[in-house]
C-alpha positions as CSV (number, residue, x, y, z in Angstrom):
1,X,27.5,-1.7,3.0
2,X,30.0,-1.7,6.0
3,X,28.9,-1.2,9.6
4,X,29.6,2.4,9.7
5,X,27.0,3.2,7.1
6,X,24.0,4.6,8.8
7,X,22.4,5.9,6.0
8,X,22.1,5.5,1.9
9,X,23.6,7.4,-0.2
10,X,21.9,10.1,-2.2
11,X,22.0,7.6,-5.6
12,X,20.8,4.8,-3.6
13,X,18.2,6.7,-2.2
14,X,17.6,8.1,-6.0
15,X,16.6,4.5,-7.0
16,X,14.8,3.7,-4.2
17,X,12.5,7.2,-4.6
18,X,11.9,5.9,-8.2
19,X,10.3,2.4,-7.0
20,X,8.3,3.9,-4.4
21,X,7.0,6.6,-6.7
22,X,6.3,4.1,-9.8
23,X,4.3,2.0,-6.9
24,X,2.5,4.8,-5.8
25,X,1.8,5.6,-9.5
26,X,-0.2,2.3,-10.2
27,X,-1.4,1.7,-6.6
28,X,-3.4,5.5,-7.4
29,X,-4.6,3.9,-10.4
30,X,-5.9,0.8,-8.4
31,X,-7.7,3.1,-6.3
32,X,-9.4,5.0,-9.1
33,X,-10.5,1.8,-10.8
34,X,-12.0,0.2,-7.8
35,X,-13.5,3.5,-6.5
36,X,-15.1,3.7,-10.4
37,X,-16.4,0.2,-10.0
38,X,-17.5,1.4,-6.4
39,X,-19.6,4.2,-8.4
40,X,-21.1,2.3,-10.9
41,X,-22.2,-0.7,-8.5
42,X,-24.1,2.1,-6.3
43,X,-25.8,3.6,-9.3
44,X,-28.7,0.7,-9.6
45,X,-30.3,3.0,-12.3
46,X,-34.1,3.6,-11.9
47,X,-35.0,0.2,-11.7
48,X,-35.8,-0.4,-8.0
49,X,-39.0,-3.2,-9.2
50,X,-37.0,-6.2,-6.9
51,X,-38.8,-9.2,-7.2
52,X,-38.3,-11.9,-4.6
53,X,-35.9,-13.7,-7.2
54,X,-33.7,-10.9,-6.9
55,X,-33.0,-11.2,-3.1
56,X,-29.7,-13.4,-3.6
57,X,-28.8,-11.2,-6.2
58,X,-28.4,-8.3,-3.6
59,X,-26.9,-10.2,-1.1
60,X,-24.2,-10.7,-3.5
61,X,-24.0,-7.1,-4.9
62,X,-23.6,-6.1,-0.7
63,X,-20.8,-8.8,0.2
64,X,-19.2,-7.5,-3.4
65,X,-19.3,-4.1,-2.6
66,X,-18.4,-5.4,1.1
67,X,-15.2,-6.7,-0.6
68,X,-14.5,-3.7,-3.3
69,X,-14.6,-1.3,0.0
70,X,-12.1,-3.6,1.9
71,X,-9.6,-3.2,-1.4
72,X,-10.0,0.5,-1.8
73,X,-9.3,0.6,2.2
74,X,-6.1,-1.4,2.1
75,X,-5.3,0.4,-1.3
76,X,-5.3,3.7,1.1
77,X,-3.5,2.9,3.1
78,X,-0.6,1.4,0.7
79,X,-0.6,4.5,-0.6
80,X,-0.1,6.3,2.2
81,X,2.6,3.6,3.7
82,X,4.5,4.8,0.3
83,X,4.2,8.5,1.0
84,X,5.3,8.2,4.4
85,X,8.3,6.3,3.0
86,X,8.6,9.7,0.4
87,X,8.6,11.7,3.3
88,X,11.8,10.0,5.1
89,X,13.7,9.6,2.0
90,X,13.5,13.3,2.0
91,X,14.1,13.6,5.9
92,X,16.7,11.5,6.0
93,X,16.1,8.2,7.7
94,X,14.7,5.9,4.7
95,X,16.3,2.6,5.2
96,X,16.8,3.1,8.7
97,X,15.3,0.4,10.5
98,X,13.4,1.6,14.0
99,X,13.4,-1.7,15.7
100,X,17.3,-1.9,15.5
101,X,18.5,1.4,14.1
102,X,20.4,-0.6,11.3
103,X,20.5,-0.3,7.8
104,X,17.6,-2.4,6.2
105,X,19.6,-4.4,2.8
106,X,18.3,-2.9,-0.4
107,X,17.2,-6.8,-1.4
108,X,14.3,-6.0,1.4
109,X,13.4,-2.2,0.4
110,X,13.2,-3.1,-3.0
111,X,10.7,-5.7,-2.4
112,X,8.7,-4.0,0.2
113,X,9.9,0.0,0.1
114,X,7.4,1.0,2.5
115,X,8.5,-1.2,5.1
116,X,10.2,0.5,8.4
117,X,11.8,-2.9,9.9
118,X,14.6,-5.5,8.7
119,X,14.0,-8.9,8.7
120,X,15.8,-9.0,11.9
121,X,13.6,-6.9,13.6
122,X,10.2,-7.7,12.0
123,X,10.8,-11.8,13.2
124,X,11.7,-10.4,16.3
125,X,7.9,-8.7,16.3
126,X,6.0,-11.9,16.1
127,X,7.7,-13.9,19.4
């Protein structure tokens, strides 16, 4: 990758489609698998006789579901991170970092294909 390459190749950006959409394959299947558990934890059946003993057993069915809606939520939006990335593979500026306008290395994109910054400029974030 030289200097004056501003953008990937149609190959590179080939391979790169293929991880994001074989991520957004199994992140959809997350979803659906915690939204299924989501289902089945609100159906509580027709048995609504709560004894006292059964107090911390809702508390722990809330802060479960608490934590099965925070998943789903950061399993949304993972998804959509991915199809944004979709979306500027096709438009032309995947790989293009926006906090320096450089290439981001493939090492990076393979790891995290979603992501919009290098290294470089995602350090330079936290200061």
């Amino acid at each position: 990758m030289s200097e004056e390459n501003l953008r990937y190749s149609r190959e590179e950006l080939a391979e790169f489609e293929e991880i994001i959409q074989d991520k957004l394959t199994a992140a959809r299947k997350e979803l659906a698998f915690i939204k299924e558990t989501l289902s089945r934890r609100n159906d509580s059946g027709t048995d609504n006789t709560a004894s006292s003993s059964k107090v911390l057993e809702d508390g722990a069915d809330t802060a479960e579901k608490e934590s099965l809606n925070q998943l789903a939520s950061r399993q949304m939006k993972f998804i959509q991170q991915l199809e944004n990335a979709q979306h500027r593979i096709k438009n032309g500026t995947y790989g293009v970092c926006i906090g320096t306008g450089k290439l981001i290395p493939k090492e990076r994109l393979r790891a995290v294909p979603h992501t919009q910054h290098s290294i470089e400029a995602k350090m330079a974030r936290r200061d």
